[in-house]
Every structure is written in C-alpha cells, then in structure tokens.
TIMI-2910 file (N, C-alpha, C, CB; in pm, 1 decimal, decimal comma, always signed):
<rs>
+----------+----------+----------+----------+----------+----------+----------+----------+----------+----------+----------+----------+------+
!      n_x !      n_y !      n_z !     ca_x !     ca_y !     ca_z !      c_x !      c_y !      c_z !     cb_x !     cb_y !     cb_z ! resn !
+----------+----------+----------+----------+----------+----------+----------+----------+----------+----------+----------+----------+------+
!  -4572,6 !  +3345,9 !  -1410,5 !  -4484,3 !  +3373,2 !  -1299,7 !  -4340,6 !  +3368,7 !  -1350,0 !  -4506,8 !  +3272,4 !  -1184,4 !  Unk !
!  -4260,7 !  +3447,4 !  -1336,3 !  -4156,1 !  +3450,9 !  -1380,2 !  -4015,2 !  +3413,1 !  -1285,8 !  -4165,2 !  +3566,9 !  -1430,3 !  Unk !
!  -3913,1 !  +3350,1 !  -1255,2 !  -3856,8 !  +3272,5 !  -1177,2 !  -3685,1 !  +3349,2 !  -1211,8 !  -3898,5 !  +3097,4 !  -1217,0 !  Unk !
!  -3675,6 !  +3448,2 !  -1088,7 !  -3521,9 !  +3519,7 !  -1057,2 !  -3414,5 !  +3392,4 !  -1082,6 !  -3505,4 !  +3586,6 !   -866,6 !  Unk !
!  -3281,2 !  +3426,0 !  -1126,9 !  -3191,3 !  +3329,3 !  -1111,6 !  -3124,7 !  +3349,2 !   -963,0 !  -3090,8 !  +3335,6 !  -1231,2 !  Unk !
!  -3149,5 !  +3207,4 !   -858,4 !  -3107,0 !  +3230,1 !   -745,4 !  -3197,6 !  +3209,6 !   -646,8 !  -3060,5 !  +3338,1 !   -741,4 !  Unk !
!  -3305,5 !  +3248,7 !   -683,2 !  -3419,4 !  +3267,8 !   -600,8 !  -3519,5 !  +3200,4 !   -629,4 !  -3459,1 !  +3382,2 !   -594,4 !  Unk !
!  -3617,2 !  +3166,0 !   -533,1 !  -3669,5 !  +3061,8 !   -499,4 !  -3653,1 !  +2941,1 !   -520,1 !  -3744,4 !  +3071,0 !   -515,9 !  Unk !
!  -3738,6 !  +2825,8 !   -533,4 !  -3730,5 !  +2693,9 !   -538,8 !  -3580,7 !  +2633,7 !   -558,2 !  -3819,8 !  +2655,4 !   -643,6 !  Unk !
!  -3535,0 !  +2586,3 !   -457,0 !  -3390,4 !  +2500,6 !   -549,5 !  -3443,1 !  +2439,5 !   -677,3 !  -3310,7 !  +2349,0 !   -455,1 !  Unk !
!  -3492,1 !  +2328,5 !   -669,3 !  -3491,5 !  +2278,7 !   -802,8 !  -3559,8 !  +2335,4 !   -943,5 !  -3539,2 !  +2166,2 !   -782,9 !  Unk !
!  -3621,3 !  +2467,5 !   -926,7 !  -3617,0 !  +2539,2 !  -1046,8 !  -3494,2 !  +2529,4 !  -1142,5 !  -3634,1 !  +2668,6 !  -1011,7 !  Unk !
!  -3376,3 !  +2540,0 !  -1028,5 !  -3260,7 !  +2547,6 !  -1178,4 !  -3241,3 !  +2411,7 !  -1225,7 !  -3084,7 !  +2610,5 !  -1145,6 !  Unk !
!  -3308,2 !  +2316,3 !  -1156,7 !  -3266,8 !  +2147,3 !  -1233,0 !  -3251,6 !  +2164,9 !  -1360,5 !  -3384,8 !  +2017,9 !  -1226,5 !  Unk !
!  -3186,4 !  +2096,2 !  -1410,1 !  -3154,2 !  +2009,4 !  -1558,8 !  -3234,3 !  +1919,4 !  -1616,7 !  -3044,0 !  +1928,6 !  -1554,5 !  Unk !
!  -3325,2 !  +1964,8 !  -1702,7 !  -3402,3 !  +1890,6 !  -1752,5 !  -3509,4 !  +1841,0 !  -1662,8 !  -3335,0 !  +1803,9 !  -1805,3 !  Unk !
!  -3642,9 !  +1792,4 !  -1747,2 !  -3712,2 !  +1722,9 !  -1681,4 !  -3671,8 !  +1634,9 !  -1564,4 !  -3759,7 !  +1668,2 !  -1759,2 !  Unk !
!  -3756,2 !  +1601,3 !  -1485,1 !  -3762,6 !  +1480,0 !  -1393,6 !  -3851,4 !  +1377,7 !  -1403,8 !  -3780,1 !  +1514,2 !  -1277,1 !  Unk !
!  -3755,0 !  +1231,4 !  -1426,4 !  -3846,8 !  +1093,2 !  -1431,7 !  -3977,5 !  +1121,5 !  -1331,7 !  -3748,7 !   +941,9 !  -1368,4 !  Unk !
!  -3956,0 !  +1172,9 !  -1241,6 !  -4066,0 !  +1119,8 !  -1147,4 !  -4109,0 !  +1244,9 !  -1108,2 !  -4024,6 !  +1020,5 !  -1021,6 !  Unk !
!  -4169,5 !  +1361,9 !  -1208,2 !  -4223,3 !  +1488,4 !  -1193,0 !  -4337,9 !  +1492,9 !  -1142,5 !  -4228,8 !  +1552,2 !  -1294,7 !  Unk !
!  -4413,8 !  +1582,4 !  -1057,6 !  -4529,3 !  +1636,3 !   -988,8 !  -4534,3 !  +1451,2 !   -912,2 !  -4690,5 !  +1717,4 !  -1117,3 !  Unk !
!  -4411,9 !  +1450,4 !   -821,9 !  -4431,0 !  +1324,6 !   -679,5 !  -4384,9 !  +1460,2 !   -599,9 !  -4295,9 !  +1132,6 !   -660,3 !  Unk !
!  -4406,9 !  +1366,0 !   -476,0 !  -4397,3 !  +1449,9 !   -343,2 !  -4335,9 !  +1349,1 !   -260,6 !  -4543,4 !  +1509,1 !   -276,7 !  Unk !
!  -4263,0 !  +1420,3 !   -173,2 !  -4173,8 !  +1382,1 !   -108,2 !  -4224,1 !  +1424,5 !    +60,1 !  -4042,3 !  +1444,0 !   -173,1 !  Unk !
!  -4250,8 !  +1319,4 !   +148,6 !  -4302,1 !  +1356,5 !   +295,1 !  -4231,2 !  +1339,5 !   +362,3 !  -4398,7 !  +1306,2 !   +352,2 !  Unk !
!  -4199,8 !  +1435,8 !   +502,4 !  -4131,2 !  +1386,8 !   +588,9 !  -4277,0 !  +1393,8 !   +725,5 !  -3970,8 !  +1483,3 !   +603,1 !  Unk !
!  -4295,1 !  +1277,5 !   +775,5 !  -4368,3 !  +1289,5 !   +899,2 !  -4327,8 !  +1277,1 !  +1026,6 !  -4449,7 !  +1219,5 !   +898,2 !  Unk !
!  -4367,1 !  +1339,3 !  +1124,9 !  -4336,0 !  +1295,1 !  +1230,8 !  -4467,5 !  +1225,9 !  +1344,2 !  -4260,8 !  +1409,2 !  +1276,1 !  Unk !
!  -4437,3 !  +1130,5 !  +1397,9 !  -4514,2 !  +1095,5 !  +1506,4 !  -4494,3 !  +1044,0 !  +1631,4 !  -4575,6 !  +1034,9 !  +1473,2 !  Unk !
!  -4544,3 !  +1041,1 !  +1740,1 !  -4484,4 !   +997,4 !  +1890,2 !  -4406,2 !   +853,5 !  +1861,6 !  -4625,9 !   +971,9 !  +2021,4 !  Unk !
!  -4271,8 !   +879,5 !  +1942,1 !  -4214,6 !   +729,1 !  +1946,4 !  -4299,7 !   +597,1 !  +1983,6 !  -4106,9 !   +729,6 !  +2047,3 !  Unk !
!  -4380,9 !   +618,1 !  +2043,7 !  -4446,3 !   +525,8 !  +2107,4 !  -4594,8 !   +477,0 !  +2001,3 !  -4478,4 !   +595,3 !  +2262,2 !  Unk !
!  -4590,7 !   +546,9 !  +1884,3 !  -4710,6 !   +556,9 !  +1766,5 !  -4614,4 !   +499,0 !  +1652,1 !  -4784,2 !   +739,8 !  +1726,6 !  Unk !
!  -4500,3 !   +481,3 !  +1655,6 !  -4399,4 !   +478,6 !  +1485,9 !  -4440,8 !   +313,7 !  +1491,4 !  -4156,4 !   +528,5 !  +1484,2 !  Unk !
!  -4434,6 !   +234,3 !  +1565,9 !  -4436,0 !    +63,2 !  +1504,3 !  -4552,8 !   +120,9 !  +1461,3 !  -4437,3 !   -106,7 !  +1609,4 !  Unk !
!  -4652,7 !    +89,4 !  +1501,7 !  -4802,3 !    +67,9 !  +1475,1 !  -4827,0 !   +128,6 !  +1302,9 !  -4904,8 !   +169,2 !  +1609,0 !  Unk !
!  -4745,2 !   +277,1 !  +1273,8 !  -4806,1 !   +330,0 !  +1174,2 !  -4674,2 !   +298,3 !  +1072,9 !  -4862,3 !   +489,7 !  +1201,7 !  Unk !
!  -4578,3 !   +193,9 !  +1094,2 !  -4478,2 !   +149,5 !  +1047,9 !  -4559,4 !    +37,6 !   +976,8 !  -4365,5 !   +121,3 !  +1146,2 !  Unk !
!  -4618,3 !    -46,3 !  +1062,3 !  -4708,1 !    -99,2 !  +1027,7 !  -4807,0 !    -87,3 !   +916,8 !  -4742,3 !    -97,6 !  +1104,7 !  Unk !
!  -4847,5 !    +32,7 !   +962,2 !  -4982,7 !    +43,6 !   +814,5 !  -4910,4 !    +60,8 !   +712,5 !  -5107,0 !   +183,1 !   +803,9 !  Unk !
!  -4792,6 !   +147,4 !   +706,4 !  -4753,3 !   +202,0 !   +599,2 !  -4683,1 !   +105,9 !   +509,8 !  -4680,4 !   +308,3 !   +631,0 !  Unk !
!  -4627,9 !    -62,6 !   +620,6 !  -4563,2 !   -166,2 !   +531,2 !  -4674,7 !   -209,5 !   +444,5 !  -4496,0 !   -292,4 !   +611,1 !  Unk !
!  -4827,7 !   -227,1 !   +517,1 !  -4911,2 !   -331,4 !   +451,9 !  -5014,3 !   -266,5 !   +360,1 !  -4983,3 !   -420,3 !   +558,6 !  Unk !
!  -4953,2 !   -140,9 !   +343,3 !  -4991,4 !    -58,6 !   +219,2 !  -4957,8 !    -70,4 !    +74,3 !  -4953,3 !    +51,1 !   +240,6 !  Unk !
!  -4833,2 !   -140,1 !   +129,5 !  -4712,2 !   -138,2 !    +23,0 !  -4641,5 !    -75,6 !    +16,2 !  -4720,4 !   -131,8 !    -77,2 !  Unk !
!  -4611,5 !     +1,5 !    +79,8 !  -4454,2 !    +88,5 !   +147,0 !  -4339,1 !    -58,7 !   +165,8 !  -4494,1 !   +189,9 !   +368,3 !  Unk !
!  -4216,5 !     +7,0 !   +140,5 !  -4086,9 !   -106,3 !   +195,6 !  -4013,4 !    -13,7 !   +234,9 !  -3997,3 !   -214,7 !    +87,1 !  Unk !
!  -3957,4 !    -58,6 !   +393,3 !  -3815,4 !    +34,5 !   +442,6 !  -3721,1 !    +20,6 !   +358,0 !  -3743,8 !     -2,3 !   +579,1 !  Unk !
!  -3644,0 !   +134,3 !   +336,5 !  -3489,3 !   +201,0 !   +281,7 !  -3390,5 !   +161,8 !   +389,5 !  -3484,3 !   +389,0 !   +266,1 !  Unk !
!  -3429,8 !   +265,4 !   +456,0 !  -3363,3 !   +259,3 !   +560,4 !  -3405,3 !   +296,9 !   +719,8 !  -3274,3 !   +322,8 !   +520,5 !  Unk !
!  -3325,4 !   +206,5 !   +826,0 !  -3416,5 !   +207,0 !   +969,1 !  -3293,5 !   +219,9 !  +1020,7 !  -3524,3 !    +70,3 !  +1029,8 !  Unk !
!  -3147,5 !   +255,0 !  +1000,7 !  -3065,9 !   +286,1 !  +1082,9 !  -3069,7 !   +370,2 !  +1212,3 !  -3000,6 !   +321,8 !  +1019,0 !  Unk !
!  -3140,2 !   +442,0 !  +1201,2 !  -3146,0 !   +629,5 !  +1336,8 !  -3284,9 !   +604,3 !  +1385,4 !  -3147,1 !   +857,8 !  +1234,9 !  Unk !
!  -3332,7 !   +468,8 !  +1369,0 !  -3468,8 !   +451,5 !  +1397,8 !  -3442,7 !   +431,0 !  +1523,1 !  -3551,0 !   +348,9 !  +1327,5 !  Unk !
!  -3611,8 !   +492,4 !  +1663,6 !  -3695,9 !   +524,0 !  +1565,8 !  -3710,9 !   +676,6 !  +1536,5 !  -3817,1 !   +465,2 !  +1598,2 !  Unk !
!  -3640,4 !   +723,0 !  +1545,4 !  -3618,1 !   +895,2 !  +1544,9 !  -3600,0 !   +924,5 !  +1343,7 !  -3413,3 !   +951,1 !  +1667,9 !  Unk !
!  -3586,8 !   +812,8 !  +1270,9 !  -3590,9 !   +871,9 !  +1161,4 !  -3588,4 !   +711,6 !  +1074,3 !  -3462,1 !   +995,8 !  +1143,3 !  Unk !
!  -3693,8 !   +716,4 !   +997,8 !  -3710,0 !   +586,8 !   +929,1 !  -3762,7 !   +597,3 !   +778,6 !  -3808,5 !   +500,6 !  +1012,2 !  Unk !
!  -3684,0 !   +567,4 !   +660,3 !  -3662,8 !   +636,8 !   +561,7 !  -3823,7 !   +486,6 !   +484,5 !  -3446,3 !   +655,4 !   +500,9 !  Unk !
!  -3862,7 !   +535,7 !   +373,6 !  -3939,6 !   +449,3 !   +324,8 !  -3984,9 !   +499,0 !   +189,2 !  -4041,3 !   +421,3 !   +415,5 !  Unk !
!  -3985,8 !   +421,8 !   +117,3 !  -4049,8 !   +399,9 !    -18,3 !  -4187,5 !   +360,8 !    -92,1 !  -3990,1 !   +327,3 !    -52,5 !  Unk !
!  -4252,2 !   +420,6 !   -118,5 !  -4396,0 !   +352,7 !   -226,3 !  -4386,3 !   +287,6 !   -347,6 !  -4490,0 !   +457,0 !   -280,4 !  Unk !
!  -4496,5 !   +226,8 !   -346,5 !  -4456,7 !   +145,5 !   -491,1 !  -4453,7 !   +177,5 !   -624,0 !  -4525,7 !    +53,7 !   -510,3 !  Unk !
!  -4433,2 !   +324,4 !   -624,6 !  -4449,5 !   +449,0 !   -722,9 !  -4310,5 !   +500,0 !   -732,4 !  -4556,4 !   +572,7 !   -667,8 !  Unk !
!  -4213,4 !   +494,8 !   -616,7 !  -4089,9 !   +530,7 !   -616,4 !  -4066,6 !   +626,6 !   -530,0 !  -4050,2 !   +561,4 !   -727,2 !  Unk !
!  -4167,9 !   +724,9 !   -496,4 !  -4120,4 !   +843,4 !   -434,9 !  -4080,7 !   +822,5 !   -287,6 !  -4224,0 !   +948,6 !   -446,6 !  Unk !
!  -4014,1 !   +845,2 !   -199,7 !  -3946,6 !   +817,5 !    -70,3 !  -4020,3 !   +934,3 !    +75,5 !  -3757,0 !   +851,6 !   -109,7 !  Unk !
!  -4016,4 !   +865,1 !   +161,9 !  -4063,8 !   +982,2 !   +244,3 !  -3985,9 !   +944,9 !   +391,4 !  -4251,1 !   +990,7 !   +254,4 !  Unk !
!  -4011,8 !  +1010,0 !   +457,5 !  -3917,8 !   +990,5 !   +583,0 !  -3993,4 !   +947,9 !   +709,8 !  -3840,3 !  +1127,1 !   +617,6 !  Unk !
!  -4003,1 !   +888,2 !   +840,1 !  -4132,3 !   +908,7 !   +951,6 !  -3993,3 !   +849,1 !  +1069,2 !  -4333,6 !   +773,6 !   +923,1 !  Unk !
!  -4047,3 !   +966,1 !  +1136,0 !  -3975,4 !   +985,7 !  +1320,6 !  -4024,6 !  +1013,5 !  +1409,1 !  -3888,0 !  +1071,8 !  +1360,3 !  Unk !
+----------+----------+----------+----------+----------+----------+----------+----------+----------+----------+----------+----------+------+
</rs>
C-alpha cells in the first residue's frame, strides 16, 4: 500500500517509531446513569483515573500498559 503525502492517517507522517506501537486508544461512551458502575469495573481491572474533571460527560483513564482511553 503506498501512503500520498497529506493523505490519510495523521500519524503516518510521525517521526520515528512509537514507544507504545500497535496500542489503541478508546473513546467509549455510556448512559450517565451506567458510568459509576463501569467506572467501577474498569478501576478493579486495573485501570487508574487521569483525569475526572468534565465528569461524568468525559472521564479520561489509563491501563497498566500505558495506553489511555476516554468514557462519557
């Protein structure tokens, strides 16, 4: 596959490898009235909040792998 300059993927043009290549990055959403509960699973998974400022409309979180994901 050959990759236009400009086009597609932003991070095609990155610089160099990435420490933390082929992670994924989630953003979920679920009913306000569902976010403690699955706030919940996701702490005693081993997830830790980043950040809960705009919560609960947007609640930033981390794995113990590094990669970050978002849930609102």
């Amino acid at each position: 596959m050959r990759q236009e300059a400009g086009r597609g993927c932003p991070a095609a043009g990155a610089a160099g490898p990435s420490p933390q290549h082929n992670r994924a990055h989630a953003d979920v959403w679920v009913p306000y009235d569902e976010a403690e509960a699955r706030m919940a699973v996701a702490l005693a998974a081993g997830g830790r909040l980043v950040n809960d400022a705009d919560a609960p409309s947007n609640r930033v979180l981390t794995d113990p792998g590094g990669p970050t994901g978002r849930m609102g």
